[in-house]
C-alpha positions in Angstrom: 11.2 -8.4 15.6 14.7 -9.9 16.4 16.0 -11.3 19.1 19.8 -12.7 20.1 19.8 -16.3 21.4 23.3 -18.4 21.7 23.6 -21.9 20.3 25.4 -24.3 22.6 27.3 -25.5 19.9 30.6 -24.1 18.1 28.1 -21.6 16.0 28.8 -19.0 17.9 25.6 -16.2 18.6 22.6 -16.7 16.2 20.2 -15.0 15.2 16.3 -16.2 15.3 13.8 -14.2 14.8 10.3 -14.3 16.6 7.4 -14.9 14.0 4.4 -11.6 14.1 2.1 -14.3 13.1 0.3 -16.3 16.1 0.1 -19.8 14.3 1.9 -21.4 11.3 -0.9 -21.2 9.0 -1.9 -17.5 10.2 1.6 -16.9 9.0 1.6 -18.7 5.5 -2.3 -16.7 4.7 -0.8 -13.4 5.8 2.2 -13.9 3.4 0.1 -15.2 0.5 -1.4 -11.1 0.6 -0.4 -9.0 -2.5 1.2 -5.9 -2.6 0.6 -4.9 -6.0 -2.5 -6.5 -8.5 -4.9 -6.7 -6.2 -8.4 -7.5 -7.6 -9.4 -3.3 -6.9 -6.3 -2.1 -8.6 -7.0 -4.4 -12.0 -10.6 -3.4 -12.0 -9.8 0.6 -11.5 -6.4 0.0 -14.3 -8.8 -1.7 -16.6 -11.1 0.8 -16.9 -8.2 3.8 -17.0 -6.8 1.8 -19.7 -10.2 1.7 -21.7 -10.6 5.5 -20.9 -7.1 5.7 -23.3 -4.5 6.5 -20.1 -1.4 5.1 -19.7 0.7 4.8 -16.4 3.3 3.1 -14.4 2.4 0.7 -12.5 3.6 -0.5 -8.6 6.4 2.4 -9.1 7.6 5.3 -7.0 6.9 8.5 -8.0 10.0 10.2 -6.1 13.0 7.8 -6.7 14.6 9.2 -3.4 11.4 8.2 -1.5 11.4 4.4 -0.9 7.6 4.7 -1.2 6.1 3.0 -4.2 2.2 3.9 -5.5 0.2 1.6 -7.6 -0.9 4.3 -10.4 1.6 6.7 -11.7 1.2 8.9 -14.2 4.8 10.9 -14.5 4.1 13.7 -17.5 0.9 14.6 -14.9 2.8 13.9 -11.7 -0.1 12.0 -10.3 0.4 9.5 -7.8 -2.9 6.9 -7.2 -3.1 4.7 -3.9 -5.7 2.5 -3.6 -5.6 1.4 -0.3 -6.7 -1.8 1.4 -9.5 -1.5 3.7 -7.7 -3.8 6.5 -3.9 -2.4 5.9 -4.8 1.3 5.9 -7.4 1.0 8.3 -10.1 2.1 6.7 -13.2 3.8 9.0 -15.7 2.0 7.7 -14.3 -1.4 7.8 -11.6 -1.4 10.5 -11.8 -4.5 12.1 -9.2 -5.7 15.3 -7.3 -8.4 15.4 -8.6 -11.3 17.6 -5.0 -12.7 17.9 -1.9 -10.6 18.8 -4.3 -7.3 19.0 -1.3 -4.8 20.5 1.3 -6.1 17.4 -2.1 -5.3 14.7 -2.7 -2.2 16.4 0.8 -0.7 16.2 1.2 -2.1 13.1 -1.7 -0.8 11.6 -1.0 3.0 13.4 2.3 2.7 11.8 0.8 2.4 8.2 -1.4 5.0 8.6 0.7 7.3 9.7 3.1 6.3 7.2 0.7 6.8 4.6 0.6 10.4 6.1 3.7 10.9 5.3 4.1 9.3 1.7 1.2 12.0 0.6 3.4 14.7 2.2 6.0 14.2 0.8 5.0 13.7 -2.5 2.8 16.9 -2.2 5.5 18.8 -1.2 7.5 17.2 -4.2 5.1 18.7 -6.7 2.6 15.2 -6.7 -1.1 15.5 -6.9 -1.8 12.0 -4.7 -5.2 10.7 -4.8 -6.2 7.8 -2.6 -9.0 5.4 -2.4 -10.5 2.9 -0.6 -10.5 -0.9 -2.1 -14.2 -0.9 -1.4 -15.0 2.6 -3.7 -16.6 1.1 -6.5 -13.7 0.8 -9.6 -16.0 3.1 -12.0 -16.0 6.2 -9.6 -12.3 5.9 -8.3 -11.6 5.6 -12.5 -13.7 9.0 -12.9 -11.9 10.5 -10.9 -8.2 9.6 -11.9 -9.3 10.5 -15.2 -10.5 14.3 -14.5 -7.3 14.6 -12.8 -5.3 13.7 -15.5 -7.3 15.3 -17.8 -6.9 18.5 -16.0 -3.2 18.3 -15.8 -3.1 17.2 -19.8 -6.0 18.4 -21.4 -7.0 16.8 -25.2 
């Protein structure tokens, strides 16, 4: 969020942008959150790599779609998400922000419904997407990647 403030000086118009966090250090543990190897992703990746698969990882599936999933297997076309329980909004563990609720909410509605999206697109690009919750247990969400692929390629 951006908004237009003038210096008094000989600057001329600056920008300065408004901070989503509501305190300093709220701001520095919200940055310090991965995107990519997240303690569910290396547990699930560990085990697909001991099952003999092997896959992109943190890429995007559809080049043209500025979308990026955390397993990809191309030959199969599979796409895997596995989604954090907080950032996706997860049923069972939704919890709501005690600071800046309305920003959370929206922001949170926004990667939902973005998430929505992503799967139809890549769906109606040809993409079998499969998406889990950080909190399924690694050797199920594993199980099931590996039928998948194995249904697409079979040995």
């Amino acid at each position: 969020m951006a908004c237009r403030w003038f210096h008094a000086g000989n600057n001329g118009p600056m920008e300065r942008y408004v901070s989503w966090a509501s305190s300093p250090a709220s701001r520095k543990v919200m940055q310090g959150n991965r995107s990519r190897d997240t303690s569910p992703e290396l547990a699930v990746r560990r085990r697909l790599h001991a099952a003999g698969l092997r896959f992109r990882v943190a890429h995007r599936p559809e080049p043209s779609l500025r979308r990026t999933a955390d397993i990809v297997f191309t030959k199969q076309r599979i796409a895997v998400f596995i989604d954090g329980c907080y950032w996706h909004a997860c049923p069972q563990h939704r919890t709501i922000a005690r600071s800046n609720a309305p920003y959370w909410a929206e922001k949170l509605r926004r990667n939902v419904a973005r998430d929505a999206d992503t799967t139809a697109q890549l769906c109606a690009a040809g993409w079998t997407v499969l998406r889990f919750w950080e909190h399924e247990e690694p050797d199920q969400v594993a199980a099931a990647v590996v039928v998948a692929v194995r249904r697409q390629y079979p040995r």
